[in-house]
C-alpha positions in Angstrom: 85.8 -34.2 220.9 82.5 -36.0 221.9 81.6 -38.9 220.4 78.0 -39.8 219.4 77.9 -43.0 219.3 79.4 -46.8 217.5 78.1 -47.3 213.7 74.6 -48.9 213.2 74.7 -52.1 211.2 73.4 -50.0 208.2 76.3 -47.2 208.7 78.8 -50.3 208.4 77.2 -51.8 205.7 77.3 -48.8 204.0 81.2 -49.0 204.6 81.7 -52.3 203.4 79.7 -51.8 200.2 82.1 -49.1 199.4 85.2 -50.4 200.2 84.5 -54.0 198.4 83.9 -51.8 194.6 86.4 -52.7 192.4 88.2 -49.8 190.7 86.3 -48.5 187.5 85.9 -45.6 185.2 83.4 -44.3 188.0 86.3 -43.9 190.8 88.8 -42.9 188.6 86.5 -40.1 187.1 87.1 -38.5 190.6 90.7 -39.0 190.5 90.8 -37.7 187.5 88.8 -34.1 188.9 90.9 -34.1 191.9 94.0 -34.9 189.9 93.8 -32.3 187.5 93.5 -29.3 190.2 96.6 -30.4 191.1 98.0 -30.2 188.3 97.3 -26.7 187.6 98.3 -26.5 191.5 101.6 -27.8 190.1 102.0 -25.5 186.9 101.2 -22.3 189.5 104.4 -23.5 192.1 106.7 -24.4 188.7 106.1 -21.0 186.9 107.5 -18.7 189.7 111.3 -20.2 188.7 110.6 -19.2 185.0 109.4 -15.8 185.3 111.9 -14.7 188.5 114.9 -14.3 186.4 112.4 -12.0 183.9 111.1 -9.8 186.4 113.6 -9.8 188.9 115.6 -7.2 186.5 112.1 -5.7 185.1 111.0 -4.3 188.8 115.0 -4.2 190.1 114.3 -6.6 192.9 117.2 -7.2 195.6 117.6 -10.9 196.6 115.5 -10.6 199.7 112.8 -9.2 197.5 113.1 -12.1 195.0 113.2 -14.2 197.8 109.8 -13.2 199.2 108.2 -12.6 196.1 109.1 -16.7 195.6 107.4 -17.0 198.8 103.7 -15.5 198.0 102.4 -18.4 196.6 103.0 -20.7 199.4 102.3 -18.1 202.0 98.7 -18.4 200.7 99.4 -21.7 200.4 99.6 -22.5 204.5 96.5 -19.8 204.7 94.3 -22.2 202.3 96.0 -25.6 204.0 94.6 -25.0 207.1 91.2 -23.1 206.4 90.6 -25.8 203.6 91.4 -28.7 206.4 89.3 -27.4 209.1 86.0 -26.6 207.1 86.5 -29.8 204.7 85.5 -31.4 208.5 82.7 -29.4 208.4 81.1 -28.5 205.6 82.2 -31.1 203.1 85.0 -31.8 201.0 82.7 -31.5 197.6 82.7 -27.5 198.3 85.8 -26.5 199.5 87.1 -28.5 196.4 85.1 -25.9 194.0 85.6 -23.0 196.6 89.3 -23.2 196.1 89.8 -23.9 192.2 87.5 -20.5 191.7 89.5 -18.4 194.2 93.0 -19.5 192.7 91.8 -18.9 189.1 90.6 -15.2 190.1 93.8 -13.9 191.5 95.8 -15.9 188.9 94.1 -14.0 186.2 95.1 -10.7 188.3 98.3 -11.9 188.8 99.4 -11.7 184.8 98.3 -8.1 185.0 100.6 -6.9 187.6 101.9 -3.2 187.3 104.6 -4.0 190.3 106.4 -6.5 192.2 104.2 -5.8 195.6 100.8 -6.3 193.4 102.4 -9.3 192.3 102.9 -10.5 195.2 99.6 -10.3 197.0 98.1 -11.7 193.7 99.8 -14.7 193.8 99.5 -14.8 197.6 96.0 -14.8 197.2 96.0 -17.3 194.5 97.7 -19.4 196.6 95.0 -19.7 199.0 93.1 -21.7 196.3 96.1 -23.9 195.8 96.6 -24.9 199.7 93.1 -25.6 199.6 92.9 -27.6 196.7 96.0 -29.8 197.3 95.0 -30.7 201.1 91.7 -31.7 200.2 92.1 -33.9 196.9 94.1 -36.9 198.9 91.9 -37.1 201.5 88.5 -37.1 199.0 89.8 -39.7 197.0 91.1 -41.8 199.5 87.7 -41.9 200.7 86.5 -44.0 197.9 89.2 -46.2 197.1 89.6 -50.1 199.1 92.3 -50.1 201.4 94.1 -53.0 199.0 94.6 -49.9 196.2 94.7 -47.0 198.4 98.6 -46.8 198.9 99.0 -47.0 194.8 96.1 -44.9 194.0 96.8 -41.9 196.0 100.4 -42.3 195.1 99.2 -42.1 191.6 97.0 -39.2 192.3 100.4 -37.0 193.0 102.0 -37.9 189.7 99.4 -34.6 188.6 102.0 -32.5 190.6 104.6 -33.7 188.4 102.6 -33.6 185.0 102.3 -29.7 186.0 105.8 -28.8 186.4 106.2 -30.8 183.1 103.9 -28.8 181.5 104.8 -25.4 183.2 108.5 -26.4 182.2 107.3 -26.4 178.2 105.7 -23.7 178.6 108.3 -21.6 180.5 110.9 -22.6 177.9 108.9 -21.9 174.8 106.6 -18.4 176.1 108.9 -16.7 178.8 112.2 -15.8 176.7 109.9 -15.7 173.3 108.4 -11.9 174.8 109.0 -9.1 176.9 105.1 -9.9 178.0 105.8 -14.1 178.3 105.7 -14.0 181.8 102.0 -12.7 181.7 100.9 -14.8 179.2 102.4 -17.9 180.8 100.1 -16.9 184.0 96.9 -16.2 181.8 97.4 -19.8 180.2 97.9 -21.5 183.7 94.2 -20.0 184.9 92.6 -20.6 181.5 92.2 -24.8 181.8 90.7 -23.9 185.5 87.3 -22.7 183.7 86.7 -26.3 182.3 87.2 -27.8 185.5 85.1 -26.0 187.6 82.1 -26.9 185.1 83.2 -30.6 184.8 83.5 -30.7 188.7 79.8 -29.6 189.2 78.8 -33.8 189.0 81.5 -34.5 191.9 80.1 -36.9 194.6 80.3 -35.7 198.3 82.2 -38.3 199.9 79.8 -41.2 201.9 82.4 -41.8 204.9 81.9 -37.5 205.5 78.4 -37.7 205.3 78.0 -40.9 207.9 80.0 -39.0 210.2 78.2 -36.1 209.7 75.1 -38.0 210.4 73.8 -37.9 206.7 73.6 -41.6 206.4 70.9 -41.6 203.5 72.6 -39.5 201.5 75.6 -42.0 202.0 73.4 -44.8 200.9 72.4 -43.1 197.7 76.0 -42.2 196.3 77.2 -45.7 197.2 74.0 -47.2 195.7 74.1 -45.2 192.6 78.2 -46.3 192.7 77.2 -49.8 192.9 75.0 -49.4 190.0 77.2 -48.0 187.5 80.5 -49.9 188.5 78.5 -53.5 187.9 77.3 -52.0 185.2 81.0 -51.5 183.7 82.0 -54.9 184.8 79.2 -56.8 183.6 79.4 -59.3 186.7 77.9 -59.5 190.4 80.3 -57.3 192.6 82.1 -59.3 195.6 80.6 -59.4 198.2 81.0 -57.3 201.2 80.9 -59.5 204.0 85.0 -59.9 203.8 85.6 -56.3 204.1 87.3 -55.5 207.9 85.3 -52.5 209.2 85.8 -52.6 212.8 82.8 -53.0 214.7 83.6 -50.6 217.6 83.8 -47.5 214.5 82.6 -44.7 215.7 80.7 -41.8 214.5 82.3 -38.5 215.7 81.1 -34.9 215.5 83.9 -32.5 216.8 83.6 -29.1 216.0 86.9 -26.5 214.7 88.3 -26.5 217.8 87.7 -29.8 218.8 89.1 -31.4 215.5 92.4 -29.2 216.0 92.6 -30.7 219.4 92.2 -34.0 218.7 95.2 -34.2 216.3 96.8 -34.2 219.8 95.4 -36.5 222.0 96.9 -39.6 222.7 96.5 -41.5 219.8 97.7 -39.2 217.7 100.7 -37.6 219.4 102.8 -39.7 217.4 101.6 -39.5 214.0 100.8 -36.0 214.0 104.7 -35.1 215.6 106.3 -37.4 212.5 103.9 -35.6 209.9 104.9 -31.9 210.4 108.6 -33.0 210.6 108.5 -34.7 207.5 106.4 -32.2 205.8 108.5 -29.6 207.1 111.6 -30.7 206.2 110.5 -31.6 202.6 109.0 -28.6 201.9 111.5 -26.8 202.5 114.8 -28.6 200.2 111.3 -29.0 198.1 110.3 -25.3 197.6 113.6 -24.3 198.0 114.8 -26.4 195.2 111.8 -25.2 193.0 112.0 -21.3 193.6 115.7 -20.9 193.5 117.2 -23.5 191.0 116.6 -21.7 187.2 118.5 -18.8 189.2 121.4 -20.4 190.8 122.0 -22.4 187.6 122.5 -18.8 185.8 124.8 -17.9 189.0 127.0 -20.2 187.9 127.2 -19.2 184.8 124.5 -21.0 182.5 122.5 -19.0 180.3 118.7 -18.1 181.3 117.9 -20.4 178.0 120.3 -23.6 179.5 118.9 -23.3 182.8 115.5 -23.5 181.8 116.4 -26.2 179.8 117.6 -28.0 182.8 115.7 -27.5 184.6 113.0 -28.5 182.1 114.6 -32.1 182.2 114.7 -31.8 186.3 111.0 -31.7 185.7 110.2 -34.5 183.5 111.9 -36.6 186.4 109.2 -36.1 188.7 106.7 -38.2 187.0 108.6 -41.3 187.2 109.2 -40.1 190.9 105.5 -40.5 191.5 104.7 -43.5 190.1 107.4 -45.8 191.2 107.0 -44.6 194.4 103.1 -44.9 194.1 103.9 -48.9 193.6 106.2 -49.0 196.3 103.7 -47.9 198.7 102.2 -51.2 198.6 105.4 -52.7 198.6 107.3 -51.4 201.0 104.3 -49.5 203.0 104.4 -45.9 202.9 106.6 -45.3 206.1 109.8 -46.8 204.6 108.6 -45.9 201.1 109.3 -42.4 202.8 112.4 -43.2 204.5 114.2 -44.4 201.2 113.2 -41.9 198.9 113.9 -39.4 201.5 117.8 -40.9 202.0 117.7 -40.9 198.0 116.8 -37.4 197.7 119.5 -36.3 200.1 122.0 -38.3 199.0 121.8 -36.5 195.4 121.4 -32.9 196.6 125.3 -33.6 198.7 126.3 -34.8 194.8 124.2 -31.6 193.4 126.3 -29.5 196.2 130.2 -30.6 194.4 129.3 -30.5 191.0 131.0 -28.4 189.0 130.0 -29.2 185.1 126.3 -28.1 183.4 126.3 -32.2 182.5 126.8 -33.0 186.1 124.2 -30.2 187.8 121.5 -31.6 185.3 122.1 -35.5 186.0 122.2 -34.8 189.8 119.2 -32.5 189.7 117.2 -35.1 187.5 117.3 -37.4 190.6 116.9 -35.1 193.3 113.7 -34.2 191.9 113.0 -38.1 190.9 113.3 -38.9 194.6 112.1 -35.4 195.9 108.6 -36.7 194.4 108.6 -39.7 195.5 108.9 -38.6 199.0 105.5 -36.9 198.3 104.1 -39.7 196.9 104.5 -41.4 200.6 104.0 -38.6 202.8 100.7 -38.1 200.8 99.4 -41.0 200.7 100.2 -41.7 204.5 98.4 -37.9 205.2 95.6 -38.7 204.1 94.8 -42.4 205.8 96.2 -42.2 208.9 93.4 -39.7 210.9 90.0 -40.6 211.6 87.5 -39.1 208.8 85.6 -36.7 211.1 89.3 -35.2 211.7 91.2 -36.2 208.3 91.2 -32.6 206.1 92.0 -31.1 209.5 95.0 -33.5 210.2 96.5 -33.2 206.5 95.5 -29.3 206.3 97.6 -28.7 209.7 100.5 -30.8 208.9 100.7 -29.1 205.3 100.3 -25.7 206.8 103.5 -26.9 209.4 104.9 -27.8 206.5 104.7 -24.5 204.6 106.6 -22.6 207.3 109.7 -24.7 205.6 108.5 -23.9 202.1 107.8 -20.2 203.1 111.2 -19.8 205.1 113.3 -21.6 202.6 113.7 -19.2 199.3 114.2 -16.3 201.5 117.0 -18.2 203.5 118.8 -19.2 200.4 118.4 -16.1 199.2 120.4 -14.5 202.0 122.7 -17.8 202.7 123.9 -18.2 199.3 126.0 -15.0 199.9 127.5 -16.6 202.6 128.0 -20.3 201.7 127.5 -20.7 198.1 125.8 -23.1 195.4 127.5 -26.0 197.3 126.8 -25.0 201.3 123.6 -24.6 200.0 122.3 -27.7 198.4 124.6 -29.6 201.8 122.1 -27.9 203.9 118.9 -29.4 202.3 120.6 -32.7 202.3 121.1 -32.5 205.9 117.3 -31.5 206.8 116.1 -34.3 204.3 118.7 -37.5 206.2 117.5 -35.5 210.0 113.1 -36.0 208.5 114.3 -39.7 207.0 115.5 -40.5 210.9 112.3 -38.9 212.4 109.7 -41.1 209.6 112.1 -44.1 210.4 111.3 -44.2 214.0 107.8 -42.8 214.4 106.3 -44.4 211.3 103.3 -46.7 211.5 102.2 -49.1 209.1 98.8 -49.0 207.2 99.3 -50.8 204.3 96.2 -53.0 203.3 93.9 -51.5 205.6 90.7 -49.6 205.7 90.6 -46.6 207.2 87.9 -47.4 210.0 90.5 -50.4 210.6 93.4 -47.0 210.5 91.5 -45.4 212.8 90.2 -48.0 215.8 93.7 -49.2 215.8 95.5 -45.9 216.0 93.3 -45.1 219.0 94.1 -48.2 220.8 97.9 -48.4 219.9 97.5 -51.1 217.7 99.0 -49.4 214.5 101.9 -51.0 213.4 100.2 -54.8 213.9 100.2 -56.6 210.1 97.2 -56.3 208.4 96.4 -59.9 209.0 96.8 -59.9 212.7 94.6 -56.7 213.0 92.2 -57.6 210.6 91.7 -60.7 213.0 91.4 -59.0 216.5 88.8 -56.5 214.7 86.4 -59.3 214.0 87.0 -60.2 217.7 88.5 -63.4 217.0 
């Protein structure tokens, strides 16, 4: 990657101005765009549980068909992750935001008309390239505009619009899917319906001013943060604080690296260690995540619930993921995101081994409740951390790549449960995801950094210089060269 040169005063003022604006209607506006693509992200991933135990009899699927046919979506999925990282570098994050709502709405819609199983599957393959795109590009866009003091609760806030989906794709998989022979269309027709609004509303998204500085679009920069400025002190009635406190490192660079040179740089020496603990823990949740998702309605009628119980289960399983978020949002900035991670990971585990020996429908719904409660949290963390922890002229390219990584466990996992649960059962099955989760909880334990409190040109210089894991008070110091 070549760098062009350090920020001019006027680049860094720029920086400061934004990072000093306290939180209003006008920031949370853009959470509230990003956040609800993910939530019909969300209702897309939750609906495939509801309508495989309707179609899996309908087009006489064998368990390795089921098992890829849960797969599609994420499969597309790791295909949108990494395009949607690398060009979000490049060309903005504003368009591949509208880009990928309009591609997953398109193939949703075809999706609900599908004749077969193999139509269905590249449909909601191809609709799944929308969602990877979507999901790897919201975290890093808002965290773009939010101070460093809020980040870590913000973004962790942000991902309770996962769990708001699977609530509402839970509803409506309980009430539409066993009401018709036709539910499981209509339940994919009413997921792409909501995506219409939000690609109008979206149209007055701001492009985000730390992309355009790097991209050398400094003016542009100014005017969003100006306008910004305007409207927020216009909502607090008051002068804004100052920005002279704000910690922007005054070595911060303004990089220009192209595909290539972004992929690489996720690599060098900075960023070995990050990089290595973010596809392990991505990989490792995504799978016992997806897994957990895809297969549970099905295994909970395996062992003998009825397709109405199970969904009804799993229905409560889903209205734990909200709390998930949010307490583990707060705990960001309590704990800091890599032992935010750590505990919620341990958590999850520790309730699939009880999920794995239960043997009542009271018991499989109580354990399941909290393996989802802490499944989210873990996403809460690893989110949040994904999308601070690179340098902006490389950020959507880092949390595209370790996403993608991550997908291989999310693709892998239904079709290996499918064919392991011959041989090991409900139990071996639900042991092995608590295995992989306590093996990522080691890797995030050791390699973790700290960013807590930090902005993310202050994330970045210290990264590069081995610095990252300081307290925010020590660094925030030696930046200021004192």
């Amino acid at each position: 990657m070549t760098t062009d040169r350090t920020l001019g005063p006027q680049e860094l003022n720029i920086l400061r101005r934004l990072e000093r604006l306290p939180m209003t209607w006008e920031q949370w506006k853009l959470l509230l765009m990003g956040g609800m693509g993910l939530t019909f992200e969300s209702v897309d991933v939750a609906i495939v549980g509801f309508i495989l135990p309707v179609v899996i009899p309908l087009f006489s699927l064998t368990n390795a068909q089921t098992g890829v046919l849960g797969s599609a979506s994420i499969i597309g999925y790791m295909i949108g992750a990494f395009f949607a990282g690398t060009l979000g570098d490049i060309i903005g994050r504003k368009k591949v935001m509208m880009y990928a709502l309009f591609v997953f709405a398109a193939f949703t819609l075809f999706a609900a008309c599908a004749p077969n199983w193999p139509f269905l599957f590249w449909m909601r393959a191809l609709a799944g390239i929308g969602l990877g795109a979507e999901a790897i590009i919201v975290g890093p866009f808002i965290s773009e505009f939010v101070p460093g003091n809020k980040r870590g609760r913000y973004i962790g806030f942000l991902t309770s619009f996962f769990g708001l989906g699977f609530v509402i794709a839970a509803l409506l998989g309980v009430t539409i899917v066993p009401a018709s022979p036709m539910g499981w269309r209509i339940i994919q027709v009413i997921a792409f319906l909501p995506v219409l609004m939000l690609l109008w509303w979206r149209r007055a998204l701001l492009e985000s001013p730390r992309y355009l500085i790097q991209r050398g679009r400094s003016a542009e920069a100014e005017e969003i943060v100006a306008g910004l400025e305007l409207k927020v002190a216009q909502r607090i009635g008051r002068e804004l604080p100052s920005p002279d406190t704000v910690v922007i490192p005054a070595n911060a660079t303004r990089q220009k690296g192209s595909i290539l040179q972004n992929l690489a740089a996720l690599w060098r020496p900075g960023m070995v260690r990050t990089t290595s603990m973010l596809w392990i823990a991505y990989f490792a949740t995504s799978f016992t995540y997806y897994g957990f998702i895809t297969w549970i309605p099905t295994l909970l009628v395996k062992q003998g619930l009825t397709v109405s119980k199970s969904f009804m289960s799993t229905f409560i399983m889903y209205l734990a993921m909200v709390p998930g978020y949010l307490s583990a949002a707060l705990l960001n900035e309590v704990l800091g995101r890599k032992w935010t991670i750590v505990f919620y990971m341990l958590g999850c585990g520790v309730s699939a081994g009880f999920l794995a020996n239960a043997h009542q429908e009271g018991v499989y719904t109580l354990c399941a409740f909290f393996l989802s409660f802490f499944m989210n949290g873990i996403y809460a963390g690893t989110y949040t951390y994904a999308s601070e922890v690179y340098p902006t002229t490389f950020r959507t390219t880092g949390v595209g790549m370790a996403l993608s990584f991550g997908r291989i466990g999310a693709i892998s996992a239904p079709i290996i449960i499918g064919f392991a649960y011959a041989e090991i059962g409900f139990g071996g099955v639900f042991a092995l995801m608590a295995g992989l989760l306590f093996l990522g909880a080691l890797f995030v334990a050791i390699l973790g950094l700290n960013t807590t409190g930090k902005t993310l040109e202050q994330i970045s210089t210290e990264t590069e210089t081995g610095q990252l894991g300081q307290t925010g008070a020590t660094v925030a110091t030696s930046a200021h060269g004192r």
